[in-house]
C-alpha positions as CSV (number, residue, x, y, z in Angstrom):
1,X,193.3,-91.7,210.9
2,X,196.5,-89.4,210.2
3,X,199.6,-90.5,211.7
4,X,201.4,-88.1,213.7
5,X,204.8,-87.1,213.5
6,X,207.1,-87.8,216.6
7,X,209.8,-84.8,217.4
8,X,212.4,-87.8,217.4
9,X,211.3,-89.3,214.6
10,X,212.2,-86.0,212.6
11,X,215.3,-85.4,214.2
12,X,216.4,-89.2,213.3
13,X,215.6,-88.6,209.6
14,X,217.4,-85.1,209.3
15,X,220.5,-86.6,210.7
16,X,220.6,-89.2,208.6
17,X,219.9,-86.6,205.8
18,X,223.1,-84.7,207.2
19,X,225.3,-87.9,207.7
20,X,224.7,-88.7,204.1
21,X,225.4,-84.9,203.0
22,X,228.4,-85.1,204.5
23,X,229.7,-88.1,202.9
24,X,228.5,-86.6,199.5
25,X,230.2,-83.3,200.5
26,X,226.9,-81.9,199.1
27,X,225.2,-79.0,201.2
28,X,221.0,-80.4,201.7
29,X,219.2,-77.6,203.1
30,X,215.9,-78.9,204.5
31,X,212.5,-77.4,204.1
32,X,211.2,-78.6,207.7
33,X,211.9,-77.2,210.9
34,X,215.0,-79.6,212.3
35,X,213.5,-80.1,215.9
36,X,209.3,-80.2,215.0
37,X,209.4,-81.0,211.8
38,X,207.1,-77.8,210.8
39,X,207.7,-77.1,207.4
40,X,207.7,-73.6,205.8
41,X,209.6,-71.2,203.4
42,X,210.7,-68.4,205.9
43,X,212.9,-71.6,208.1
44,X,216.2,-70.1,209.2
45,X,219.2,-71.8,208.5
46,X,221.8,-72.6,211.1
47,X,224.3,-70.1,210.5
48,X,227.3,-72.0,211.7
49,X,226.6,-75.2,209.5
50,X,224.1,-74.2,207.1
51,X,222.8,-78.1,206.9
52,X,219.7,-77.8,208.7
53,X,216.9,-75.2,209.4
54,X,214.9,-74.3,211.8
55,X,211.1,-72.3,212.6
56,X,212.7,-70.6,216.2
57,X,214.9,-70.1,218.5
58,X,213.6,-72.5,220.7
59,X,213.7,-75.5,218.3
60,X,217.5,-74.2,217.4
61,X,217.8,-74.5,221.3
62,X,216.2,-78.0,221.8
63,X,217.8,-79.6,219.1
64,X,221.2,-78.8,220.1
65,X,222.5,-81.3,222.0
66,X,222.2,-84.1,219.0
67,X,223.0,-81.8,216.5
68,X,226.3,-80.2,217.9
69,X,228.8,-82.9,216.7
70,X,227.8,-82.5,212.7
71,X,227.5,-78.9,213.1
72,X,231.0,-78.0,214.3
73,X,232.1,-80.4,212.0
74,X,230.8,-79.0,208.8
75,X,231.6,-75.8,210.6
76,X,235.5,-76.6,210.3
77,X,234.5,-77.7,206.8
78,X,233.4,-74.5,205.4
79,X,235.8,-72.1,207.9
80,X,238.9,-74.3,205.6
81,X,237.4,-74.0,202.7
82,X,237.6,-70.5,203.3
83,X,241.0,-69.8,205.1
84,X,242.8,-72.2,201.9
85,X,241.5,-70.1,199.4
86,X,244.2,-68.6,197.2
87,X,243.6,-64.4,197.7
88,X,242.9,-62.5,194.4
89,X,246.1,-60.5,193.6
90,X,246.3,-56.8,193.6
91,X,247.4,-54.4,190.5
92,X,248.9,-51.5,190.3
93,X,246.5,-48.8,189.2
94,X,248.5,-47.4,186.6
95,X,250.3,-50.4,184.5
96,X,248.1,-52.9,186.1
97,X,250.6,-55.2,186.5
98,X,250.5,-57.0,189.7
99,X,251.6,-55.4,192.5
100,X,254.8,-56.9,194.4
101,X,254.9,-58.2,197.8
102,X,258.2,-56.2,198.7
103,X,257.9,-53.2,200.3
104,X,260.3,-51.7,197.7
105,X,258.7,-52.7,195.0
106,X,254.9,-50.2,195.7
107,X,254.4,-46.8,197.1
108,X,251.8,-45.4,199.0
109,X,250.7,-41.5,197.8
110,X,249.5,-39.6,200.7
111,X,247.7,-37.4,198.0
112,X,245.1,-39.5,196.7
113,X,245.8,-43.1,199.0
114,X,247.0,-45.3,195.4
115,X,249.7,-48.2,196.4
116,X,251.7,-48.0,192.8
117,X,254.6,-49.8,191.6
118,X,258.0,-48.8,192.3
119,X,258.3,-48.8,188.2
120,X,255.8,-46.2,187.4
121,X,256.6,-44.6,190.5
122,X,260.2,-44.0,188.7
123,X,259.5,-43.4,185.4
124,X,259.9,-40.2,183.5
125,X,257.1,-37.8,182.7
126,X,257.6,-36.6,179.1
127,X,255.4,-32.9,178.0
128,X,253.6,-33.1,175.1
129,X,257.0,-32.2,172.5
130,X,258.5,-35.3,173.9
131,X,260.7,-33.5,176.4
132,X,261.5,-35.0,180.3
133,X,259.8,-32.8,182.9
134,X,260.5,-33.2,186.7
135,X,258.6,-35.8,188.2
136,X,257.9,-34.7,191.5
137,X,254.8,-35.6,190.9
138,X,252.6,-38.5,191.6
139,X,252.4,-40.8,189.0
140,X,248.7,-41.4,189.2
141,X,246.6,-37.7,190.6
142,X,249.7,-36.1,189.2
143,X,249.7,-34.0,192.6
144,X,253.6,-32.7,193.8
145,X,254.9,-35.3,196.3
146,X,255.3,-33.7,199.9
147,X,258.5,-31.6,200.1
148,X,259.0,-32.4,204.7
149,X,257.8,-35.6,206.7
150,X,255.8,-32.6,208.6
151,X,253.3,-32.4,205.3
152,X,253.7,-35.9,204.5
153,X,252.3,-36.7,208.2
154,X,249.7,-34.4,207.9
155,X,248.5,-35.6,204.3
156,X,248.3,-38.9,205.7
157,X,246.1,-37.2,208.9
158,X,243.9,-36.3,206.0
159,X,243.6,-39.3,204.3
160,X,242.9,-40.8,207.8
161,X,240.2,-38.8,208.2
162,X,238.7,-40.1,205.2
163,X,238.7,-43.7,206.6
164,X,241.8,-44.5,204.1
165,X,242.6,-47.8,206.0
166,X,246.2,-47.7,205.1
167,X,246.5,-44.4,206.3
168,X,244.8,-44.9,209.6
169,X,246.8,-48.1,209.8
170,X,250.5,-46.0,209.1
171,X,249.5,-43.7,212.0
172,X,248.6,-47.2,214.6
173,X,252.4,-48.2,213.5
174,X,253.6,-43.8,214.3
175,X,252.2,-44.3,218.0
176,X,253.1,-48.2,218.3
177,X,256.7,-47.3,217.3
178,X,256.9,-44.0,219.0
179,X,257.9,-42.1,215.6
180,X,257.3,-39.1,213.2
181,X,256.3,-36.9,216.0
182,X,254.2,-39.6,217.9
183,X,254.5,-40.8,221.5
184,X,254.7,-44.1,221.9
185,X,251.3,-45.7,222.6
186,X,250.3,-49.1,222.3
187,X,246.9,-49.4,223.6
188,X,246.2,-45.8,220.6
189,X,247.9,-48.2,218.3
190,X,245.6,-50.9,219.0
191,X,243.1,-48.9,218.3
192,X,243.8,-47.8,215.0
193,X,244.6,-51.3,214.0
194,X,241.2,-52.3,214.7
195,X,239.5,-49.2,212.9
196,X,242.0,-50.2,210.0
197,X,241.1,-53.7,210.1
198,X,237.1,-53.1,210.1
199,X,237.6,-51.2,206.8
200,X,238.8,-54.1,205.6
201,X,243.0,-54.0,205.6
202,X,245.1,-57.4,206.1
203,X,247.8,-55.8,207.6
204,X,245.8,-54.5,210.3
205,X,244.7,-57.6,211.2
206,X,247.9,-59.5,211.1
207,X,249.0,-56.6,213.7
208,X,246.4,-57.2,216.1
209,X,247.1,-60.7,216.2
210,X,251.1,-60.0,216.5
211,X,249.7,-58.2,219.6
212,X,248.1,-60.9,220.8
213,X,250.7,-63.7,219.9
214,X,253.2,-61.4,222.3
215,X,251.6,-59.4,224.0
216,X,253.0,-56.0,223.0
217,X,249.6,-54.2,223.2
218,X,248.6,-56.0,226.9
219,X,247.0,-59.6,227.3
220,X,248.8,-62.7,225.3
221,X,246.4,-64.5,223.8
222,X,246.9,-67.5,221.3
223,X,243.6,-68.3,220.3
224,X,242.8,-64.4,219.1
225,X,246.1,-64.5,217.6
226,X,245.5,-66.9,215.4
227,X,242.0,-65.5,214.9
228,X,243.7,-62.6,213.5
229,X,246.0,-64.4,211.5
230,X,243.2,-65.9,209.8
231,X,241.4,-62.9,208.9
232,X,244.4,-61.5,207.7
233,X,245.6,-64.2,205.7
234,X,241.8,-65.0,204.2
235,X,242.4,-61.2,202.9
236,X,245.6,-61.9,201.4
237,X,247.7,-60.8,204.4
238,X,251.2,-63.0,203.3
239,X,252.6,-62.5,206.9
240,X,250.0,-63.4,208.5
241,X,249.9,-66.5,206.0
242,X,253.4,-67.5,207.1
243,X,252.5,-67.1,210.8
244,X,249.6,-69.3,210.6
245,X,252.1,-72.4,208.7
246,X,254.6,-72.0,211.6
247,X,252.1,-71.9,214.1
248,X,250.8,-75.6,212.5
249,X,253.8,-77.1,212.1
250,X,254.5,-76.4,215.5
251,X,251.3,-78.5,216.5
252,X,253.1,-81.4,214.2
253,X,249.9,-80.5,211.3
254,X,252.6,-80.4,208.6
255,X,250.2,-80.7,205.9
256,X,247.8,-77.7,206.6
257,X,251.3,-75.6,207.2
258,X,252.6,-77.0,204.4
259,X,248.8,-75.2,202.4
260,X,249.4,-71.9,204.2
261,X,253.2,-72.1,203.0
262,X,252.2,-72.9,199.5
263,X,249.7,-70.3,199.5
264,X,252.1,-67.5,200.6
265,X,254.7,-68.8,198.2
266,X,252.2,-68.0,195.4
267,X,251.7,-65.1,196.9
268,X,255.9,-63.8,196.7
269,X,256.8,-65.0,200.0
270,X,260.3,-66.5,199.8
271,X,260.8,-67.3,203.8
272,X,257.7,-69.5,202.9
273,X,259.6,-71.3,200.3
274,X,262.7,-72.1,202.5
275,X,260.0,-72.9,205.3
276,X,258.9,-76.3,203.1
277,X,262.7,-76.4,201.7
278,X,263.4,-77.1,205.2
279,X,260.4,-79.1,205.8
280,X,261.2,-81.4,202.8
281,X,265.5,-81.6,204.1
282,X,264.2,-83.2,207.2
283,X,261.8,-85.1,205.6
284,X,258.3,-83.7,206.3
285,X,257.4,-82.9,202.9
286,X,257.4,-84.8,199.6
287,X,259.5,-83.9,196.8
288,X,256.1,-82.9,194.9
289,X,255.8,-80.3,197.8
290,X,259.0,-78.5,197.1
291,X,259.0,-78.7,193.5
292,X,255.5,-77.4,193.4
293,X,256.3,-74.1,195.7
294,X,259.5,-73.6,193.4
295,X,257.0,-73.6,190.3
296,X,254.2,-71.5,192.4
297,X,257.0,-69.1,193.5
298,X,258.2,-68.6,189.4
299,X,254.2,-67.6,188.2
300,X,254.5,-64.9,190.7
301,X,257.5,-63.8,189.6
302,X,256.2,-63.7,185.6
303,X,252.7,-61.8,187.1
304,X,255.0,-59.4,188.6
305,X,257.9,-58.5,186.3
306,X,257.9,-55.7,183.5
307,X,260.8,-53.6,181.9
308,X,260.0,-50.5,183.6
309,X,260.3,-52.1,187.2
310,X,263.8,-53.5,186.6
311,X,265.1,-50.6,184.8
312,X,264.1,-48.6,188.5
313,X,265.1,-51.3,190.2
314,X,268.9,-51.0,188.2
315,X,268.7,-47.2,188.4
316,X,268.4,-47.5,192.4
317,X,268.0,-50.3,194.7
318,X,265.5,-48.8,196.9
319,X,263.0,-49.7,193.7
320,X,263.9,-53.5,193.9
321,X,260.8,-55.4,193.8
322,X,261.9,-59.1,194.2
């Protein structure tokens, strides 16, 4: 006589299992079915938790109710794990040296889409007997920069078309703004933020959930702002970054604002640096804090600094880069 495996009886032992992989901080995928116990090799995983698996639907359904707690647990687990990631840093294409954070310090060519740094941007263009030629010219396809903001526009319409998300995400901030020939149009802005942010640019999400946070584009909604913060800032969006730390310490969770600070400080943000110099005058964060964003905020300065940037940057302030 075969003794038969109770529905409860399996659900008792794959909670344990989970209790104990939580404590371990170990992910145990199981090979049975969470709710019967069936076991198999084509099980689906619970997509929110990834701790369990089960044969259908249904059983996902059933089991539920005792398995809700440890899955939105883990969930926050793995959604922080994610969000306190330091981003990977972006180069310029030509000197690949990183890029800077400051505006000033990149360009973007309507001609081919590149974001290069305000130093090669600058420097001279020598022919092949060593003499300067005009550099009107960009600096990586070498095509002649656009002579009116009439063919800039439309080089940028083209690059749009092209699904260039910066480009598509410069014309959201024409119609939000009301400029360069558009009329001001925050729900087409919207719109273009969105397409920008589906292919996959930060910016565009940090203004979506600007929109949200205040309403400029219709409905204020805090949750979907900070939604969009996140997305942003998990792509290396530095605004969005900052956002995110004042929105925490404003719910008194000074040490996840005090992360997102520390990762935007590594990042070149210096309003994040005198966020936590604050935080640590009034006594909210630890000297090790402070001194640890002030030796963050010097690496980025070394990744980003080269000869050629500060010798455009002394030639004309409009190429200053930190």
């Amino acid at each position: 006589m075969t003794d038969k495996i109770c529905n409860d009886g399996v659900c008792e032992v794959n909670d344990k299992l989970i209790k104990m992989s939580l404590a371990n901080k170990e992910d145990i995928v199981l090979s049975v079915c969470a709710n019967c116990g069936k076991e198999g090799s084509n099980l689906k995983s619970c997509t929110a938790c990834k701790l369990v698996k089960y044969c259908y639907r249904e059983c996902q359904i059933a089991h539920r109710p005792q398995h809700k707690k440890v899955c939105k647990k883990r969930a926050a687990e793995l959604h922080d794990i994610d969000l306190f990631k330091q981003p990977p840093a972006e180069d310029c294409p030509i000197c690949f040296v990183r890029l800077p954070l400051l505006d000033k310090g990149r360009r973007y060519q309507t001609c081919c889409g590149k974001q290069i740094c305000s130093g090669c941007a600058h420097a001279p263009v020598f022919d092949d007997k060593g003499n300067e030629v005009d550099n009107q010219k960009c600096a990586f396809c070498r095509t002649s920069h656009p002579i009116t903001e009439e063919e800039a526009t439309e080089r940028e319409k083209k690059r749009a078309d092209l699904d260039d998300p910066i480009a598509i995400f410069n014309r959201g901030n024409y119609y939000y703004q009301g400029m360069n020939g558009f009329t001001r149009d925050h729900t087409k802005a919207l719109e273009l933020w969105h397409r920008a942010a589906e292919l996959g640019y930060a910016l565009a999400h940090c203004s979506i959930g600007y929109s949200y946070d205040y309403g400029d584009c219709g409905e204020v909604d805090k949750k979907k702002a900070k939604h969009y913060y996140e997305l942003a800032a998990m792509m290396g969006g530095v605004t969005a970054r900052r956002n995110l730390g004042n929105i925490e310490v404003a719910e008194d969770n000074i040490d996840r604002a005090i992360k997102h600070y520390t990762i935007a400080i590594r990042s070149g943000c210096t309003i994040s640096l005198e966020e936590i110099k604050e935080l640590y005058s009034n006594g909210h964060a630890t000297k090790e804090d402070y001194t640890k964003a002030l030796r963050l905020y010097q690496e980025y300065l070394g990744e980003i600094k080269s000869s050629q940037r500060d010798k455009a940057a002394a030639d004309d302030g409009e190429y200053r880069y930190y």
